[in-house]
Backbone as JSON Lines, residues from 0, in Angstrom:
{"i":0,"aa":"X","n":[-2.33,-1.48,-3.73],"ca":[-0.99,-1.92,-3.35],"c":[-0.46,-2.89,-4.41]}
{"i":1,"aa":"X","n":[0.44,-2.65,-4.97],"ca":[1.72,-3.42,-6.1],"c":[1.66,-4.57,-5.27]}
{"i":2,"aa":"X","n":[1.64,-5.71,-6.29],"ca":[1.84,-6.86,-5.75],"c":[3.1,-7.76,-6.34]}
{"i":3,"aa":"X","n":[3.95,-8.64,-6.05],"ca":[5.67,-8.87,-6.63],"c":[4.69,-10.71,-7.47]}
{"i":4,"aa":"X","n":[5.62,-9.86,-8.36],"ca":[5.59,-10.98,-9.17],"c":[6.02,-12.59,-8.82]}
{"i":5,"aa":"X","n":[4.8,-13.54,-8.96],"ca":[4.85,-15.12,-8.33],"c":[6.4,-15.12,-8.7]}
{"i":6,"aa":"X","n":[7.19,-15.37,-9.89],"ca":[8.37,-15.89,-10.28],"c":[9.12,-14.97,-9.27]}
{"i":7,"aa":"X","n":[9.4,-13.65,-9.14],"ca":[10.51,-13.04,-8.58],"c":[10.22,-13.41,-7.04]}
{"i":8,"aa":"X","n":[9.17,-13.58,-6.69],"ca":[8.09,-14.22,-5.24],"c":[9.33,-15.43,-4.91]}
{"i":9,"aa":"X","n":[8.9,-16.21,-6.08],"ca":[9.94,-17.68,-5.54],"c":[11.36,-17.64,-5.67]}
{"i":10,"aa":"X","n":[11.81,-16.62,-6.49],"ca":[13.41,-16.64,-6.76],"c":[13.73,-15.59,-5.32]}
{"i":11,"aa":"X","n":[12.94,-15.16,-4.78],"ca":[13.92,-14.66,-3.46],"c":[13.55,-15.48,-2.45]}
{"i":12,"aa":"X","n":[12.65,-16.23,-2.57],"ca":[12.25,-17.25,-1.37],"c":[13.58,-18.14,-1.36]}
{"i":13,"aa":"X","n":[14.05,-18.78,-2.97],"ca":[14.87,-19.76,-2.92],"c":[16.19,-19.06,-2.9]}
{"i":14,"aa":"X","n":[16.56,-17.98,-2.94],"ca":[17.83,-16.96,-2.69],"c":[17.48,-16.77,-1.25]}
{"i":15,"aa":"X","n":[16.67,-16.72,-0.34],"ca":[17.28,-16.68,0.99],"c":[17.0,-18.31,1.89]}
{"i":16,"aa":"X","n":[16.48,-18.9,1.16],"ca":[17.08,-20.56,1.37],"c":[18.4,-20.86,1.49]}
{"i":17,"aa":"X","n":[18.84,-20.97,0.04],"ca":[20.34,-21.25,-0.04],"c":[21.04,-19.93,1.16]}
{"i":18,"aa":"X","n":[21.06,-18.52,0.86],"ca":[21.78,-18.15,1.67],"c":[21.48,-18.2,3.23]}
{"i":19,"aa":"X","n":[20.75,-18.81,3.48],"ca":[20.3,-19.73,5.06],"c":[20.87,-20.6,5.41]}
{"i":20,"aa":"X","n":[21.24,-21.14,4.4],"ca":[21.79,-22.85,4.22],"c":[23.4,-22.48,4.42]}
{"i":21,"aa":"X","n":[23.83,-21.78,3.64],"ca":[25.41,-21.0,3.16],"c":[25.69,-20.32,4.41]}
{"i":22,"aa":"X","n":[25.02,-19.96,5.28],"ca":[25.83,-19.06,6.63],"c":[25.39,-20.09,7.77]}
{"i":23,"aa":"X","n":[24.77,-21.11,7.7],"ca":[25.02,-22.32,8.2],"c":[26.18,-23.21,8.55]}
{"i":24,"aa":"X","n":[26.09,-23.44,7.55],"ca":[27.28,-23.98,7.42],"c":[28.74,-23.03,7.17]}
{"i":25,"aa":"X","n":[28.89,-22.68,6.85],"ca":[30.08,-21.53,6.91],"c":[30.38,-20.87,8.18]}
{"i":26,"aa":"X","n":[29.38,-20.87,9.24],"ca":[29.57,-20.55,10.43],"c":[29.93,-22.03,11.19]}
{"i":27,"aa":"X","n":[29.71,-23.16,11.04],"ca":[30.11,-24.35,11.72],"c":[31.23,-24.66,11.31]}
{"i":28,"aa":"X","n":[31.86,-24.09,10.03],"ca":[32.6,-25.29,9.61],"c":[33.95,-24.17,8.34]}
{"i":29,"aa":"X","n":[33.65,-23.04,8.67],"ca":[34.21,-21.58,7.98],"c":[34.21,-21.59,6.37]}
{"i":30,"aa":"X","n":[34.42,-20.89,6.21],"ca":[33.83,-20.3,4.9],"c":[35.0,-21.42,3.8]}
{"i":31,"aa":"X","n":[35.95,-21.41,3.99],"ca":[37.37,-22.03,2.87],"c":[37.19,-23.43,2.95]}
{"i":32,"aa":"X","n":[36.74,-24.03,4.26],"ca":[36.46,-25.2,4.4],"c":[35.14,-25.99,3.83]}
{"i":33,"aa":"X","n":[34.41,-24.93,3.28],"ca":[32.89,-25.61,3.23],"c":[32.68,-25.66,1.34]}
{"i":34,"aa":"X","n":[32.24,-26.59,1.34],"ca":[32.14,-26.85,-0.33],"c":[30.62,-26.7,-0.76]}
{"i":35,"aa":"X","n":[30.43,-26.4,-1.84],"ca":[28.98,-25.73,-2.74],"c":[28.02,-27.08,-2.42]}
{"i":36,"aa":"X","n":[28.88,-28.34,-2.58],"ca":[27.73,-29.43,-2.3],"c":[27.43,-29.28,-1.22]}
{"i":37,"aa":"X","n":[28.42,-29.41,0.07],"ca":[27.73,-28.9,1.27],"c":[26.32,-28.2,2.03]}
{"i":38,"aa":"X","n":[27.02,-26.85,0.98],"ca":[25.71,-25.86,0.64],"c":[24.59,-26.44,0.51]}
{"i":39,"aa":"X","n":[24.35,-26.83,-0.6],"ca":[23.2,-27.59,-1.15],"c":[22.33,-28.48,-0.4]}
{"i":40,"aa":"X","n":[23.44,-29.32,0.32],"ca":[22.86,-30.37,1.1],"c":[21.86,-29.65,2.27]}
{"i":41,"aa":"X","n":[22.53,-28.87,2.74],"ca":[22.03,-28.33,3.78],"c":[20.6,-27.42,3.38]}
{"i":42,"aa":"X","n":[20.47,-27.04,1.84],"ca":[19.95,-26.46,1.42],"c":[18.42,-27.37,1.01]}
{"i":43,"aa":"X","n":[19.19,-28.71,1.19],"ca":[17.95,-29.28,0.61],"c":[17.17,-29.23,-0.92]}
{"i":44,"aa":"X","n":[18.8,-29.14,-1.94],"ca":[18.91,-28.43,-3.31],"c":[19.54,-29.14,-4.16]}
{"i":45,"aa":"X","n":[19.86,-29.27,-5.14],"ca":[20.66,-29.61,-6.23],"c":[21.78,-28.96,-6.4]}
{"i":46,"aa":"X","n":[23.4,-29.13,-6.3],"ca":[24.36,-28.43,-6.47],"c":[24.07,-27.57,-7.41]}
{"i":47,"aa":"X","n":[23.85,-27.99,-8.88],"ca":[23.6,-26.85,-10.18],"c":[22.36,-25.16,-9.54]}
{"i":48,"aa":"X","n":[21.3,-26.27,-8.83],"ca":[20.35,-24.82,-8.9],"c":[21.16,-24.23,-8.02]}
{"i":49,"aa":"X","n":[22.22,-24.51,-7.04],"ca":[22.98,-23.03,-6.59],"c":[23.68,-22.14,-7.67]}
{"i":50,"aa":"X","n":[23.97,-22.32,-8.72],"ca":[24.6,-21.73,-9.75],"c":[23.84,-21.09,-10.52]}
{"i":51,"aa":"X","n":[22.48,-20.98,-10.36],"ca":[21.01,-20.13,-11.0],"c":[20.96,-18.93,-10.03]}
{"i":52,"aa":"X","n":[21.55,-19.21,-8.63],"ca":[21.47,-17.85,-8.18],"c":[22.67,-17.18,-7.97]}
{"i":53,"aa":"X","n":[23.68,-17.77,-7.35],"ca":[24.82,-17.59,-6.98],"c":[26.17,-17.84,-8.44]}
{"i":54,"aa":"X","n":[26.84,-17.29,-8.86],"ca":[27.9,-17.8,-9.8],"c":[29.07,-18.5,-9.23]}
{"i":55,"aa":"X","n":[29.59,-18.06,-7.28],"ca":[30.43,-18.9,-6.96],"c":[30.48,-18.77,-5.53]}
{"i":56,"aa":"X","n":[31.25,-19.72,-4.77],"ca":[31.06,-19.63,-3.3],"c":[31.63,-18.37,-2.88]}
{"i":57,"aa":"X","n":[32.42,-17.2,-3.51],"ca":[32.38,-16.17,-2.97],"c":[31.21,-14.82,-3.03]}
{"i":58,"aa":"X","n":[30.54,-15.47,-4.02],"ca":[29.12,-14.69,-4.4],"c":[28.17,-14.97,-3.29]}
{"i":59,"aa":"X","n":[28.25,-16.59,-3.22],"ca":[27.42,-16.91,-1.9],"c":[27.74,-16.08,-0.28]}
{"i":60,"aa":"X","n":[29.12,-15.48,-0.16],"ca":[29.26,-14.77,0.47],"c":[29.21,-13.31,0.83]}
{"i":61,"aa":"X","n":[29.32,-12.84,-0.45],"ca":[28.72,-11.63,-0.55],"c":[27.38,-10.8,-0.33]}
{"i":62,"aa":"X","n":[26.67,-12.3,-0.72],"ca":[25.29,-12.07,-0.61],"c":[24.69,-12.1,0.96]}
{"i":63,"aa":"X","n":[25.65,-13.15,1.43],"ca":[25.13,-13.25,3.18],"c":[25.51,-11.73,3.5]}
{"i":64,"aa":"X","n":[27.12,-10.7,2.8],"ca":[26.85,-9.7,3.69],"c":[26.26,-8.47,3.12]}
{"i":65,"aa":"X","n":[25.37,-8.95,1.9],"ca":[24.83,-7.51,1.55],"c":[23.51,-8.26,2.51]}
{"i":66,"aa":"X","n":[22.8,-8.86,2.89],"ca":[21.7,-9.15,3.26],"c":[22.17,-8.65,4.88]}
{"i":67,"aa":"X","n":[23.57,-8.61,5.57],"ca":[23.47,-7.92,6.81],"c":[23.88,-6.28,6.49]}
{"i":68,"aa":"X","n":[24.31,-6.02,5.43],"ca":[24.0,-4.75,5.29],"c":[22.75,-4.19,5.09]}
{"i":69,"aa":"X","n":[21.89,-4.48,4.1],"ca":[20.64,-4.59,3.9],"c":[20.43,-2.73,3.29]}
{"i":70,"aa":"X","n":[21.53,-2.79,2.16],"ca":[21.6,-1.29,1.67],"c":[19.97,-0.65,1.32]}
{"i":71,"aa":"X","n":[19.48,-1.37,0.5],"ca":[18.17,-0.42,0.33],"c":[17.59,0.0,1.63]}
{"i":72,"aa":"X","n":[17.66,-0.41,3.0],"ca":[16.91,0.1,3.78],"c":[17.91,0.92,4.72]}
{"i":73,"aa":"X","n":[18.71,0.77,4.41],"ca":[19.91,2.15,4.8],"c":[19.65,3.09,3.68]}
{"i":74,"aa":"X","n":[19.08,3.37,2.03],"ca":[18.8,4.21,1.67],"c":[17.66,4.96,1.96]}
{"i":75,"aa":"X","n":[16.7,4.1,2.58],"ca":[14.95,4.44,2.74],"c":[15.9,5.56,4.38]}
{"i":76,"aa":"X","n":[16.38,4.66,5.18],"ca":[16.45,5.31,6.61],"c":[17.24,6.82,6.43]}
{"i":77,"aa":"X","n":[18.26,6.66,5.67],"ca":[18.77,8.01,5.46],"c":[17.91,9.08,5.08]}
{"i":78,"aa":"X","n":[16.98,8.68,3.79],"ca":[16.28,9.72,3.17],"c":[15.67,10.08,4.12]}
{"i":79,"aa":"X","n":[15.03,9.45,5.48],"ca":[13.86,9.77,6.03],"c":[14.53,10.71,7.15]}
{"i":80,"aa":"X","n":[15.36,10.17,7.39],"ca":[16.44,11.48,8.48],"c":[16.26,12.82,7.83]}
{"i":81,"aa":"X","n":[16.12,13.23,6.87],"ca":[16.44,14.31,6.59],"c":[15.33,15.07,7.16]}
{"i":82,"aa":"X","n":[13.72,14.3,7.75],"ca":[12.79,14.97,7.98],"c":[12.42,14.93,9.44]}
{"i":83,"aa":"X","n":[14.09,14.06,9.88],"ca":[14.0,13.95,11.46],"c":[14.76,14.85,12.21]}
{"i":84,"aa":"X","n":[14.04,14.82,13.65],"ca":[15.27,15.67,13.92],"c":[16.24,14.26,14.61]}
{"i":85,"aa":"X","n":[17.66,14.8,14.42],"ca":[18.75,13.92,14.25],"c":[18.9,13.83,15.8]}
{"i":86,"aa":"X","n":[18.53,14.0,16.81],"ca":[19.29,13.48,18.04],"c":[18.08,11.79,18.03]}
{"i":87,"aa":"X","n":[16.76,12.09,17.6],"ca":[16.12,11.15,17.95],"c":[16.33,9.94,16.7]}
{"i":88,"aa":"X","n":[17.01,10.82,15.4],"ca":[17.38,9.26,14.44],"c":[18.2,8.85,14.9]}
{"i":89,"aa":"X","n":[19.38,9.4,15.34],"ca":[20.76,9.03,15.44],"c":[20.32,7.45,16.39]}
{"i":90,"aa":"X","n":[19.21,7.87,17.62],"ca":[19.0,6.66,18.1],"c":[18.24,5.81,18.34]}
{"i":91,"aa":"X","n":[17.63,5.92,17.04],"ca":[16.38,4.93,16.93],"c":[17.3,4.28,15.59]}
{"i":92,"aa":"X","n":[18.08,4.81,14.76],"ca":[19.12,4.07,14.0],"c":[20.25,2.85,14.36]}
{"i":93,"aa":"X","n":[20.9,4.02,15.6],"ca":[21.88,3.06,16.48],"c":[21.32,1.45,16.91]}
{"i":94,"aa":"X","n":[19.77,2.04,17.29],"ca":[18.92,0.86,18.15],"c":[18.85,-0.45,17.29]}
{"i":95,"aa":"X","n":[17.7,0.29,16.18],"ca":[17.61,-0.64,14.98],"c":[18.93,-1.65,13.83]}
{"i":96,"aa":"X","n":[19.78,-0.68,14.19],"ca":[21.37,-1.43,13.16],"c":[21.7,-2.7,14.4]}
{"i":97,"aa":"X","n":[21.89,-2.32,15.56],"ca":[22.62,-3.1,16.88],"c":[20.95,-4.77,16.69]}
{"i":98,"aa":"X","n":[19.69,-3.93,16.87],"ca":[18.92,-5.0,16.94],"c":[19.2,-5.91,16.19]}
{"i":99,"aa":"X","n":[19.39,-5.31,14.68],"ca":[19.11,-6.06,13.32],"c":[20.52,-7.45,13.51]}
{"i":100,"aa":"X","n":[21.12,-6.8,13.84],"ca":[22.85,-7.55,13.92],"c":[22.83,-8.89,14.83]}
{"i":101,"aa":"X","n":[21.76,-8.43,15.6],"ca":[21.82,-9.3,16.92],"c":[20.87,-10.75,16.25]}
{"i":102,"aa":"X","n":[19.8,-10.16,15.76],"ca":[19.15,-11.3,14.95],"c":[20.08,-11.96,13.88]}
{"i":103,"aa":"X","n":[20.79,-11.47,13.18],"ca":[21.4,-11.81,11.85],"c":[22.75,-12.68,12.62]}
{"i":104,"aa":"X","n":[23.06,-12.9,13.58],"ca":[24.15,-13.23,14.35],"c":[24.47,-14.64,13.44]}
{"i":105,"aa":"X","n":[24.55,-15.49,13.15],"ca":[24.4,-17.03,12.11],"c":[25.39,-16.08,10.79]}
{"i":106,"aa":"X","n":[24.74,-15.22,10.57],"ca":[25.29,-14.55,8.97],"c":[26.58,-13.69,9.25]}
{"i":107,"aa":"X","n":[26.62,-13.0,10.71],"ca":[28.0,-12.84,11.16],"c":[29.07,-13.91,11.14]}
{"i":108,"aa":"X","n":[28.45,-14.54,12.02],"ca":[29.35,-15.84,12.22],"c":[30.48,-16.52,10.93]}
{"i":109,"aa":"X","n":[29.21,-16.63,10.11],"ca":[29.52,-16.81,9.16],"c":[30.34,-15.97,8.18]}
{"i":110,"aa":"X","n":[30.06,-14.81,8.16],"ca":[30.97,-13.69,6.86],"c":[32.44,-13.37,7.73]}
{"i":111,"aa":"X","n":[32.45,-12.72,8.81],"ca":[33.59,-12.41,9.65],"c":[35.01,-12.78,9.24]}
{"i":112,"aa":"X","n":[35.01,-13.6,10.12],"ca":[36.26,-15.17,9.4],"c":[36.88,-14.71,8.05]}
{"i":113,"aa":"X","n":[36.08,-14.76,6.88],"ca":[36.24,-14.76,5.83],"c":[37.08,-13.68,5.01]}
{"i":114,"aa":"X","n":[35.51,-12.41,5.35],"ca":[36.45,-11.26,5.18],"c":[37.78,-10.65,5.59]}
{"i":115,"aa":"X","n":[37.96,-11.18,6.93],"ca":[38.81,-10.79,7.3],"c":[40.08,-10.99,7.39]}
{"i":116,"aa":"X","n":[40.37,-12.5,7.0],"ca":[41.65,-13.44,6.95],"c":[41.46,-13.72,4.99]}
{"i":117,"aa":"X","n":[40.39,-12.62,4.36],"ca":[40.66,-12.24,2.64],"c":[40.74,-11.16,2.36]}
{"i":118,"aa":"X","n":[41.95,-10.97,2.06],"ca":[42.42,-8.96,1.61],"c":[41.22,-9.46,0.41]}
{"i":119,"aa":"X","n":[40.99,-10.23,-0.85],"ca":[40.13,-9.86,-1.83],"c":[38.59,-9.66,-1.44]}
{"i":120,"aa":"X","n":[38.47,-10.44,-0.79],"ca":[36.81,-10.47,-0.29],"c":[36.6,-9.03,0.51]}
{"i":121,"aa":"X","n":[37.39,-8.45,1.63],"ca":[37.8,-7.93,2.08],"c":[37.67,-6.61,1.61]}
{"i":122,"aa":"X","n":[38.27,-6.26,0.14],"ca":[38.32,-4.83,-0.36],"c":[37.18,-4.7,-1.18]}
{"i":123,"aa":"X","n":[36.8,-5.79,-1.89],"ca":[35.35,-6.04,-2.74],"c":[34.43,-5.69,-1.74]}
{"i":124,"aa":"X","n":[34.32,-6.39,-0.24],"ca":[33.21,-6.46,0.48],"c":[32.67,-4.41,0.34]}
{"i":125,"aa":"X","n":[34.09,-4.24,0.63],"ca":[34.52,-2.32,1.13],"c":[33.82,-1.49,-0.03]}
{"i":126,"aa":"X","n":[34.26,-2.09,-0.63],"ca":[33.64,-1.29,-2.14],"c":[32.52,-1.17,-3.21]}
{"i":127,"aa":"X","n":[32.21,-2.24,-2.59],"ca":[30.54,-2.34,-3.11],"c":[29.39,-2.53,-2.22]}
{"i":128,"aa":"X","n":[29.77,-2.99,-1.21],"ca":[28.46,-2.63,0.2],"c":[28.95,-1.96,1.4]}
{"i":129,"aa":"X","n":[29.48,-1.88,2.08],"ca":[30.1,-0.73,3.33],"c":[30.38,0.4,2.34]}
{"i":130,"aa":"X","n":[31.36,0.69,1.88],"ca":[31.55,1.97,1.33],"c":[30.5,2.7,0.99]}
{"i":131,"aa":"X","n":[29.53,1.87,-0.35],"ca":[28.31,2.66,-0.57],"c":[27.49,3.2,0.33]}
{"i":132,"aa":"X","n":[27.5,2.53,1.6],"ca":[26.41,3.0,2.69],"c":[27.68,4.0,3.22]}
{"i":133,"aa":"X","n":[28.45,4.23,3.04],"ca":[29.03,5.39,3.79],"c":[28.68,6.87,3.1]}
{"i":134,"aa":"X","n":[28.42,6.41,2.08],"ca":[28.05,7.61,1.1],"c":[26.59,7.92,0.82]}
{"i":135,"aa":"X","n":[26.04,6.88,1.43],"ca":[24.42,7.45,1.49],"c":[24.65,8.27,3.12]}
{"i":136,"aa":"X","n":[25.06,8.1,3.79],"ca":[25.36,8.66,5.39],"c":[25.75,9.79,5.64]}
{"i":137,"aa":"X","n":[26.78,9.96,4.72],"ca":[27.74,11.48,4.71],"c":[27.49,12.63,4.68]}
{"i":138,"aa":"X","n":[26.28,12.69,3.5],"ca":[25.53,13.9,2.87],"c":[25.04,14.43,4.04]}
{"i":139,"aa":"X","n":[24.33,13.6,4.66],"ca":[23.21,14.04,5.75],"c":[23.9,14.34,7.15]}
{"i":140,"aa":"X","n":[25.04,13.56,7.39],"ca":[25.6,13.98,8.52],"c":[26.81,15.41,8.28]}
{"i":141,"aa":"X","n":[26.51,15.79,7.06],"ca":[27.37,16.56,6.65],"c":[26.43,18.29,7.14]}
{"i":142,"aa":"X","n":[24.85,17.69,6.43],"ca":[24.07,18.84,6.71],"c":[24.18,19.26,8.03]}
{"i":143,"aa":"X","n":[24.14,18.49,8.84],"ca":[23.56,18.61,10.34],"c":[25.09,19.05,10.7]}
{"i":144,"aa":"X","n":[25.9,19.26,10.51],"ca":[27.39,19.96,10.95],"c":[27.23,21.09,10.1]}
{"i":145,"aa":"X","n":[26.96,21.35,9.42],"ca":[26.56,22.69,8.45],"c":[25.36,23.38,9.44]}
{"i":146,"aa":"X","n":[24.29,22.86,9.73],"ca":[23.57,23.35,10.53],"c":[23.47,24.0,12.06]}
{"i":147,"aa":"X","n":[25.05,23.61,12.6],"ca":[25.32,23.51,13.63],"c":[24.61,22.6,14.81]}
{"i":148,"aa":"X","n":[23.86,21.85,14.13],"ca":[23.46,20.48,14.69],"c":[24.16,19.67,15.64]}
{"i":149,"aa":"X","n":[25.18,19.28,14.66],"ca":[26.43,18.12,15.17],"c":[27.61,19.17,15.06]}
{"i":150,"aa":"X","n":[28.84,18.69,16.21],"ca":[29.72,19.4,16.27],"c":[30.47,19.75,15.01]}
{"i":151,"aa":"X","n":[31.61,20.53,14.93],"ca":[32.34,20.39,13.76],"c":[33.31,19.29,13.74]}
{"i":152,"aa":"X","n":[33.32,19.09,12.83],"ca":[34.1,17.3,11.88],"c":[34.27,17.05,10.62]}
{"i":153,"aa":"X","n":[34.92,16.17,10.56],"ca":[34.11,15.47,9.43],"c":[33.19,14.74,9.56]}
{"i":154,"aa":"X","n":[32.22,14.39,8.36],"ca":[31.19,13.66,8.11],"c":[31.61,12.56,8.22]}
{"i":155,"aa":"X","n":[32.96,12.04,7.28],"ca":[32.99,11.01,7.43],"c":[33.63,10.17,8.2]}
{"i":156,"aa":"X","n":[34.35,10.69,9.07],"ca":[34.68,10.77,10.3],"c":[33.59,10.12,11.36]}
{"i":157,"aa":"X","n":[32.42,11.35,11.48],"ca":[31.43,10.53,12.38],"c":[30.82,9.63,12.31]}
{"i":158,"aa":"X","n":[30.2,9.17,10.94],"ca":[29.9,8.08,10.09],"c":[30.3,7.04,10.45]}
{"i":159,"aa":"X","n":[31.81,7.2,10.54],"ca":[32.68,5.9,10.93],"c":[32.71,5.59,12.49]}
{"i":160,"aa":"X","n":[32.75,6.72,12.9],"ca":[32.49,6.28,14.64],"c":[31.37,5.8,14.97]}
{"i":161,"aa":"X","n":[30.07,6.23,14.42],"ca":[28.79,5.73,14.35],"c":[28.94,3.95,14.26]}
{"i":162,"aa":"X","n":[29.64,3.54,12.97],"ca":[29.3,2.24,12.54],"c":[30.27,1.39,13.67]}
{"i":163,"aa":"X","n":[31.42,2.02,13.91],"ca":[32.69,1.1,14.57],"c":[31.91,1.43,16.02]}
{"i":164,"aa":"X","n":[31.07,1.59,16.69],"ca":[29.93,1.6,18.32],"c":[29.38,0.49,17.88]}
{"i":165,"aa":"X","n":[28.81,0.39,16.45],"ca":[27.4,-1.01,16.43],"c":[28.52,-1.61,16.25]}
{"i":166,"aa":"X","n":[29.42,-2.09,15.27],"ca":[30.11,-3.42,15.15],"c":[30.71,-3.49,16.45]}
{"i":167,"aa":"X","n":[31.15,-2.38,17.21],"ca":[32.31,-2.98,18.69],"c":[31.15,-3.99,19.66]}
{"i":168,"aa":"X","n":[29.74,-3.39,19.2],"ca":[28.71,-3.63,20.59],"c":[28.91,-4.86,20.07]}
{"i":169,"aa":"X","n":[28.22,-5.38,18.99],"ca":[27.64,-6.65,18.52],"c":[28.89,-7.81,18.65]}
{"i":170,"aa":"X","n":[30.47,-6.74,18.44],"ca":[31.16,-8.43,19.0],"c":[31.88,-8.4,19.99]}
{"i":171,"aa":"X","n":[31.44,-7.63,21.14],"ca":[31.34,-7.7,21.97],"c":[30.45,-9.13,23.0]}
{"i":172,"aa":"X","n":[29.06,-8.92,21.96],"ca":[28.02,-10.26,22.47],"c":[28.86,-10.76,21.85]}
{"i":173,"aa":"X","n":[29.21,-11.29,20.69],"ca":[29.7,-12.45,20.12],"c":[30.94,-13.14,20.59]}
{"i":174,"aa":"X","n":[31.7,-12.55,21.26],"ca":[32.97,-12.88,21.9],"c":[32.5,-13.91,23.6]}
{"i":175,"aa":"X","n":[31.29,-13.53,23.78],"ca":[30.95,-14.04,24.99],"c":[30.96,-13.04,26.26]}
{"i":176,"aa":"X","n":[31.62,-11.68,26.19],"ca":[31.69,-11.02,27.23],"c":[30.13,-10.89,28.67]}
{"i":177,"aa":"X","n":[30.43,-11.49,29.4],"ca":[29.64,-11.55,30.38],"c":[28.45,-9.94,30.88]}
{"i":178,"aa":"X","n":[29.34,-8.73,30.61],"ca":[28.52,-7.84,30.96],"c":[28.32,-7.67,29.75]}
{"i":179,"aa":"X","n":[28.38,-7.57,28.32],"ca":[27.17,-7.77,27.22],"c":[26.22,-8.56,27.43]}
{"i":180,"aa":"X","n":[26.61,-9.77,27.69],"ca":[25.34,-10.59,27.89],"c":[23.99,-10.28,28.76]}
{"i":181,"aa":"X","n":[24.84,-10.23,29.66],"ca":[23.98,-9.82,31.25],"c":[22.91,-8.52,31.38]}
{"i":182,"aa":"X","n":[23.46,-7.21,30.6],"ca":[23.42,-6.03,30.82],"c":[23.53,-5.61,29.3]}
{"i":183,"aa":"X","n":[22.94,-6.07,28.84],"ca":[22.65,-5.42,27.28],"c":[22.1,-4.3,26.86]}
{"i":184,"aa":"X","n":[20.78,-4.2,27.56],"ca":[20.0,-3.17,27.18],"c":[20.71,-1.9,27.53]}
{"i":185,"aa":"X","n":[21.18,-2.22,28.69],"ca":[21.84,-0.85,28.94],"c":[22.95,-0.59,28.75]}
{"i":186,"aa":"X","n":[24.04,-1.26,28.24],"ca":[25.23,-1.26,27.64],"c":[24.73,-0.94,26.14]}
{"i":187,"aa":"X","n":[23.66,-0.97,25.4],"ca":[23.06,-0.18,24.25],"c":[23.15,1.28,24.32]}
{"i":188,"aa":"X","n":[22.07,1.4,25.55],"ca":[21.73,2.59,25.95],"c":[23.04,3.27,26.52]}
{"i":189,"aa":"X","n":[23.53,2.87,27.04],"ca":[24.57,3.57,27.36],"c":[25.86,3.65,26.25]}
{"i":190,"aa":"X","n":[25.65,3.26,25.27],"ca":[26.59,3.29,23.79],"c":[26.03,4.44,23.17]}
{"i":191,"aa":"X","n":[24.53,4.3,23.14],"ca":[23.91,5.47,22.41],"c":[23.92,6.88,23.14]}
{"i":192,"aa":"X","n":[24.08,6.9,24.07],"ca":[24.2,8.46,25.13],"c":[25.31,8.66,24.75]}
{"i":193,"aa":"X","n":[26.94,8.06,24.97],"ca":[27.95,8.48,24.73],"c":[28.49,9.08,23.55]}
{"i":194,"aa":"X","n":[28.11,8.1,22.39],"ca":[27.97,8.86,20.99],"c":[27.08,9.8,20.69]}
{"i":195,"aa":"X","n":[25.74,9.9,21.22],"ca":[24.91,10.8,20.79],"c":[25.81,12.03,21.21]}
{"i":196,"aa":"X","n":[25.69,12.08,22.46],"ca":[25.65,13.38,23.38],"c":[27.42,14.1,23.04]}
{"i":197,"aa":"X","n":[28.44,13.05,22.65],"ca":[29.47,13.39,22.1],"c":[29.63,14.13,20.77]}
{"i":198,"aa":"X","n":[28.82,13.94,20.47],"ca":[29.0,14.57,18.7],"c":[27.71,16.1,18.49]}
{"i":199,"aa":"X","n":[26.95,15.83,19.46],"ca":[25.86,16.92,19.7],"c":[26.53,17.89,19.49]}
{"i":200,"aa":"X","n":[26.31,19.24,19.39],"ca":[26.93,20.8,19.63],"c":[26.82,21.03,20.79]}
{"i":201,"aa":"X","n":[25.61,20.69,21.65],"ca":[25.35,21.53,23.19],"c":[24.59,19.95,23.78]}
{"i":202,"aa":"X","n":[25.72,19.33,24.36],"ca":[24.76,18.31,25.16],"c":[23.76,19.14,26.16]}
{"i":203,"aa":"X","n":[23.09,18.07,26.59],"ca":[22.06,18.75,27.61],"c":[22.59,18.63,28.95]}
{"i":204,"aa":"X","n":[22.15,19.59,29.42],"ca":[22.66,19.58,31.15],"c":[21.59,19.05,32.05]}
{"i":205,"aa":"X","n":[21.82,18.03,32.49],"ca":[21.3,16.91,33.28],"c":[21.12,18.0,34.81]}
């Protein structure tokens, strides 16, 4: 087994410090409001060594949302679909994206706000991490409509309904809604039946 090099060992230890520190505070106190010393402080750092990893506080943000995108392992999960059968990825995917979100909730908090009240952050975010994962997604949901798998569509079409179920679920919890809270598991489960069984060719007859 490959073992990671001590130096690259500590430069991602201290790259998910600071960005620990950075969706910290950016979630208490929002992203426009919070200054690099801030960062730091919280970081338990030197203002400059944030500038060894990060070049600026919108980098520092980018990075909180490629780390909730977490593209390389949306490339590993796609490739491996291809050797699944798709009713059981579709929701062991759904499961795993909704879980992952729910833990990462601090790094929501934090990016949300931002992107969203910044057309620049906003179209950058689109174009270099969401978009790309739409295009590792497509191919494969493209096969399985070719296969008569999944109904006829577009790919990227379903793709997008796929992702807009996990983001509706997750701020859904985040908004406070009482039957998210309460009734989660099955407000999952019951997210994942509706999309699954909707996009299927031949749901099953119960």
């Amino acid at each position: 087994m490959a073992t990671q090099n001590p130096e690259a060992s500590l430069n991602q230890r201290r790259r998910s410090q600071i960005l620990d520190a950075a969706a910290q505070v950016f979630a208490q106190q929002g992203f426009h409001q919070t200054t690099i010393r801030q960062v730091a402080k919280a970081a338990g750092i030197a203002d400059g060594t944030i500038y060894l990893y990060f070049a600026s506080k919108h980098e520092l943000l980018l990075g909180i949302l490629e780390r909730l995108n977490d593209r390389e392992q949306r490339e590993i999960d796609f490739t491996q679909a291809l050797d699944s059968r798709p009713s059981g990825f579709i929701a062991s995917y759904f499961e795993e994206r909704v879980g992952r979100l729910m833990e990462q909730m601090t790094d929501l908090q934090a990016a949300l706000p931002a992107v969203l009240s910044d057309v620049s952050l906003r179209e950058r975010y689109f174009r270099e991490i969401f978009g790309p994962t739409f295009e590792l997604a497509n191919p494969v949901v493209q096969l399985w409509i070719d296969q008569g798998i999944l109904r006829p569509a577009q790919a990227e079409l379903l793709t997008r309904s796929l992702a807009s179920s996990i983001l509706g679920l997750v701020l859904l919890r985040m908004l406070g809604d009482e039957v998210a809270i309460n009734q989660w598991p099955e407000l999952a489960r019951t997210t994942i039946n509706l999309v699954l069984y909707g996009i299927l060719q031949e749901p099953p007859h119960e």
